[in-house]
C-alpha positions as CSV (number, residue, x, y, z in Angstrom):
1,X,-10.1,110.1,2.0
2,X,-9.9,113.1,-0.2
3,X,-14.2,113.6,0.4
4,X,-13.2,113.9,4.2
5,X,-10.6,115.9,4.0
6,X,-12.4,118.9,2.0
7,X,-15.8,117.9,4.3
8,X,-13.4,118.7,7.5
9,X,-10.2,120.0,7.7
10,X,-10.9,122.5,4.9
11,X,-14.3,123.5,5.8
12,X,-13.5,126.3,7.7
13,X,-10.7,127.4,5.1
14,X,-13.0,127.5,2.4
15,X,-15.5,129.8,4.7
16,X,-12.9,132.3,5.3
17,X,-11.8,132.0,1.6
18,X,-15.5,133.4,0.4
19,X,-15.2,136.1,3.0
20,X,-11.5,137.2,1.4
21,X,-12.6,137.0,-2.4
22,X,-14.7,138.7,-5.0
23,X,-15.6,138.7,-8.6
24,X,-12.7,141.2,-8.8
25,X,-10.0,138.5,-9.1
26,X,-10.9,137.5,-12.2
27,X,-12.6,140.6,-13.7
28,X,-9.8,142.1,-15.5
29,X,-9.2,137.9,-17.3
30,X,-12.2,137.4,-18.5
31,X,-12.3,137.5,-22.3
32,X,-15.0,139.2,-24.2
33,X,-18.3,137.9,-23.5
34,X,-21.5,137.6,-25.4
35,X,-23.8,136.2,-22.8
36,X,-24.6,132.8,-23.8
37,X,-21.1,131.1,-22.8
38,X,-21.6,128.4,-20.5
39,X,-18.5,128.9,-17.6
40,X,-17.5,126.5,-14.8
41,X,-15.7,127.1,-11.6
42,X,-13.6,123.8,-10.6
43,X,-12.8,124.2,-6.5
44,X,-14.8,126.8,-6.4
45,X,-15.8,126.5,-2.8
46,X,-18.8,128.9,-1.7
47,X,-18.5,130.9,-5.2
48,X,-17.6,134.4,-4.3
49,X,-15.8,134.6,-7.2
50,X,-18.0,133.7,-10.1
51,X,-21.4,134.5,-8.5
52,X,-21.0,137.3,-10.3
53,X,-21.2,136.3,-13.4
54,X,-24.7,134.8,-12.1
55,X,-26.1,138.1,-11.7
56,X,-25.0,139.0,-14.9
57,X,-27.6,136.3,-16.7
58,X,-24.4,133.8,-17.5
59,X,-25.0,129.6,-17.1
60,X,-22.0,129.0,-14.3
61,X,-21.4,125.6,-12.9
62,X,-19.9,125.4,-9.5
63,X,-18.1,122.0,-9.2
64,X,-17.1,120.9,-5.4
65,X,-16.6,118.0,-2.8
66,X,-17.7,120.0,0.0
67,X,-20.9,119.5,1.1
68,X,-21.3,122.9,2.9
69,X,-20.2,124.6,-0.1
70,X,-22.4,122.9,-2.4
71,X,-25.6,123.5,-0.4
72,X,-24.5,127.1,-0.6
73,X,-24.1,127.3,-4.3
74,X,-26.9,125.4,-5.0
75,X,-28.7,128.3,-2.9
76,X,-26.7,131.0,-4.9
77,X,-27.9,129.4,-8.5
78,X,-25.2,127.4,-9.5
79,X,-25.3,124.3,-11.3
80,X,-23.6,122.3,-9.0
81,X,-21.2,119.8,-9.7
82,X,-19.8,117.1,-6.9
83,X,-16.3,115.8,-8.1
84,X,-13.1,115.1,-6.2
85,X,-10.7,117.2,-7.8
86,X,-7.6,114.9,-7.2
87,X,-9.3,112.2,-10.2
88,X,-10.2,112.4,-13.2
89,X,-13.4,115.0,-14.0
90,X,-15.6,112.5,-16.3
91,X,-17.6,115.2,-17.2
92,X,-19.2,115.4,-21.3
93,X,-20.1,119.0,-21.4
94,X,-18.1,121.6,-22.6
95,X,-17.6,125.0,-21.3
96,X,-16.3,128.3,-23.2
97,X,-14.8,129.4,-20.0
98,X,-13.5,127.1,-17.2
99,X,-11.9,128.4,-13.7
100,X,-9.4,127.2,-11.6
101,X,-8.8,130.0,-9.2
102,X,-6.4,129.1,-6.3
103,X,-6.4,125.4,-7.0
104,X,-3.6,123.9,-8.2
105,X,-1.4,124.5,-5.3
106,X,-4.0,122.7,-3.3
107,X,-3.6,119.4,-5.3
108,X,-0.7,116.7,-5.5
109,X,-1.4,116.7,-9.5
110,X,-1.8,119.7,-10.9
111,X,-1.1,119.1,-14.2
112,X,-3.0,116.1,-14.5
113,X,-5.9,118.6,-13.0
114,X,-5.2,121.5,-15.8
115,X,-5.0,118.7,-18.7
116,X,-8.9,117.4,-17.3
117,X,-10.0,121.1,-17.3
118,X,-8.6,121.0,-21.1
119,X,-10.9,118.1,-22.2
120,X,-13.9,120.1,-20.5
121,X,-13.1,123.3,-22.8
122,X,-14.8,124.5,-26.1
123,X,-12.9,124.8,-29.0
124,X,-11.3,128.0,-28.9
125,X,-12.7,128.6,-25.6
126,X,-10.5,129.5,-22.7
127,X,-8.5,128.5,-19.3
128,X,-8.5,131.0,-16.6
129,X,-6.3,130.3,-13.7
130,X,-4.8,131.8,-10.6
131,X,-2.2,130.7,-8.2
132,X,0.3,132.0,-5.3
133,X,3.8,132.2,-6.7
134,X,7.0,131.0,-4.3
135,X,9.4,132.6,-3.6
136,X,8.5,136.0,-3.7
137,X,11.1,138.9,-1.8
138,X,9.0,138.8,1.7
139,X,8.8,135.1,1.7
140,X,12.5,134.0,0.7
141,X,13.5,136.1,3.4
142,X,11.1,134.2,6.0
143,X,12.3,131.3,5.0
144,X,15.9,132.0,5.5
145,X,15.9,133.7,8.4
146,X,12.8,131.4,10.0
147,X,13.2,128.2,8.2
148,X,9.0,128.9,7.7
149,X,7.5,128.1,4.8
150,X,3.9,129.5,5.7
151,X,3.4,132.2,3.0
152,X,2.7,135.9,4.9
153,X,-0.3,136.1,2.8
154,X,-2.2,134.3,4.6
155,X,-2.2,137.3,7.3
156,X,-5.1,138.4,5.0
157,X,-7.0,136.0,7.0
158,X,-6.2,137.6,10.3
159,X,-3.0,136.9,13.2
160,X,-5.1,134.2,14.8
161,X,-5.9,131.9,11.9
162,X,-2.2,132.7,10.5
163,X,-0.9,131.5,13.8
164,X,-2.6,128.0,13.6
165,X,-0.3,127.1,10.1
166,X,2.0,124.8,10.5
167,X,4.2,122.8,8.0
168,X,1.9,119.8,9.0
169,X,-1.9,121.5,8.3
170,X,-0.4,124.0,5.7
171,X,-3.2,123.2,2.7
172,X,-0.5,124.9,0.0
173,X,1.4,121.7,-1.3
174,X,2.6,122.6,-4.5
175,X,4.9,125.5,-4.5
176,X,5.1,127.2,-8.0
177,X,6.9,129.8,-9.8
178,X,6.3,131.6,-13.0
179,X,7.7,129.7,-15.6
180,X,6.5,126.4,-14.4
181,X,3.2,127.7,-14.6
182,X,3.9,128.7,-18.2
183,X,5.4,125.5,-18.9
184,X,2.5,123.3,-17.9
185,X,0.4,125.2,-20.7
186,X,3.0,124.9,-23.2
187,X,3.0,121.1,-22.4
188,X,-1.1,121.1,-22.6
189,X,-0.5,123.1,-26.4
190,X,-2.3,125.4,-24.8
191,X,-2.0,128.7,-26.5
192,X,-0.8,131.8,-23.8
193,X,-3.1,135.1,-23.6
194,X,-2.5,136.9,-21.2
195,X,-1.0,137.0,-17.7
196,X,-1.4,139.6,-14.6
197,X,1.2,139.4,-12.1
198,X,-0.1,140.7,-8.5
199,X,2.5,142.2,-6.7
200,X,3.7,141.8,-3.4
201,X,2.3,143.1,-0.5
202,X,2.9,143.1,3.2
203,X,-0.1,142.8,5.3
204,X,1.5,143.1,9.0
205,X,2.0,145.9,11.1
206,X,5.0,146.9,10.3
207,X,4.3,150.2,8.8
208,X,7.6,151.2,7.4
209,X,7.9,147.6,6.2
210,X,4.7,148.2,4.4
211,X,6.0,151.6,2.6
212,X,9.1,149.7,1.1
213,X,7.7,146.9,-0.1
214,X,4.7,149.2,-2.3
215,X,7.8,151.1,-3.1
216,X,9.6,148.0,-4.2
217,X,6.9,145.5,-5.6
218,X,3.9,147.8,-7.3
219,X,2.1,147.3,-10.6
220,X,4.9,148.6,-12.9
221,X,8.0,146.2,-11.2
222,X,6.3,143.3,-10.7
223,X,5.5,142.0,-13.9
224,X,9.2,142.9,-14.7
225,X,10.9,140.5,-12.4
226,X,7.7,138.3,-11.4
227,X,9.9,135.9,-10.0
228,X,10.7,138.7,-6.8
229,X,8.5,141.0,-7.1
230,X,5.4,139.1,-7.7
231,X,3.2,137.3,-5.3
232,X,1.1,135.6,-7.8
233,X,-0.6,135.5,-11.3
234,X,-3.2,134.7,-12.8
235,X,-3.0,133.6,-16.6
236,X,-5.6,133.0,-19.4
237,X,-5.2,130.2,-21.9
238,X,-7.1,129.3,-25.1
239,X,-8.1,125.9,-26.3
240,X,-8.4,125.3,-30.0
C-alpha cells in the first residue's frame, strides 16, 4: 500500500522537493564533524539535502521506498537503503548522525518513526530533524477566514502545483507545534541541543503583505514566540 503510494502519488512531490532544497537546511545543525561519521538520511527522497555531505568525503546512507529516488541516489553515491518508513526500520548499523528532514508530518506514527531512528544512533551520536510547524500567523488566519488547511508554504512550489492541494491529496498529515516536537524527545530521553526556528514568510504577491510579515516574523521574533511567528524548526538531539 504504503510502496505504491510513495512509487505514485508522491513521485512527482518528491521531484519538486529536490528542486526546493539544499544542503543549507541542515548546515547550520550539524555538529562538529571529524570525517569518519557514518550519517543516514531516512525519507530522504532524491538527496538534495545530504549529497553534500558526499562531496565532502563522509559515508551517507540514503534510505527510501521510491524507486525513482533510489536509482537516483544510488547514481549520486549513496548507500541506498529501501525501507517503508511507516514500519519498523530493522536495520543493525549504527550511525553518528541520522536525518529526518521533513518527515514526520508525512507519517501516521511519528513517534514510533523517531524512537526506530533512536535504535539506529551511536552512543552519544545525534538526531537531526526538521518539520513545518501549525499554526503559524499567516496560516491561522487562512484557516479562519478560508476554512483551508493547505499551508501557504507550499507556494514555494509555484501557483499551479499549490492550486492542485486539496484536504484529500494534502501529503501533510500530522500537524505539529513546538512543544510537541519537544515532547516527543523528552519521551525518547533524548537529550535537547539545539533548535532553529525559521520564520515566517509570505511567498505570494502581495507585496505589502510580504513587508509586514519580514517586519513581524524575522530571525530575532521568531524564536521568541515560535508558536506565531515561526513557520518551522529544525532541532538536534543527542543519543547517549
Amino acid at each position: 500500500m504504503y510502496e505504491d503510494y510513495y512509487n505514485n502519488f508522491y513521485k512527482e512531490l518528491a521531484r519538486i522537493d529536490d528542486k526546493n532544497n539544499s544542503f543549507d537546511k541542515i548546515k547550520n545543525l550539524l555538529p562538529e564533524l571529524k570525517g569518519k561519521e557514518r550519517i543516514i538520511d531516512i525519507g530522504c527522497g532524491h538527496g538534495s539535502v545530504s549529497h553534500e555531505l558526499i562531496k565532502k568525503g563522509f559515508e551517507v546512507y540514503g534510505l527510501e521506498i521510491n524507486d525513482e529516488a533510489l536509482e537516483n541516489l544510488k547514481s549520486k553515491g549513496f548507500k541506498i537503503i529501501k525501507k517503508d518508513i511507516t514500519r519498523p526500520l530493522e536495520i543493525n548499523d549504527r550511525f553518528n548522525v541520522v536525518l529526518l528532514l521533513d518527515v514526520l508530518e508525512h507519517v501516521f506514527d511519528p513517534y514510533g518513526l523517531l524512537a526506530e531512528a533512536k535504535k539506529i544512533t551511536s552512543k552519544d551520536g545525534y538526531i537531526i530533524i526538521s518539520v513545518p510547524l501549525y499554526f503559524d500567523l499567516l496560516d491561522r488566519l487562512k484557516i479562519l477566514f478560508t476554512g483551508n488547511i493547505i499551508s501557504l508554504d507550499n507556494l514555494c512550489y509555484g501557483v499551479e502545483n499549490y492550486k492542485k492541494f486539496r484536504t484529500f491529496n494534502y501529503d501533510h498529515i500530522r500537524f505539529f507545534r513546538p512543544k510537541e516536537i519537544l515532547e516527543m524527545g523528552n519521551k525518547l530521553n533524548l537529550k535537547f541541543d539545539k533548535v532553529e526556528y525559521l520564520p515566517t514568510f509570505y511567498l505570494g504577491r502581495n507585496k505589502l503583505l510580504k513587508l509586514v510579515m519580514k517586519i513581524i516574523s524575522n530571525k530575532i521574533t521568531a524564536p521568541i514566540y515560535p508558536n506565531l511567528l515561526a513557520h518551522s524548526m529544525k532541532v538536534r538531539w543527542k543519543v547517549s
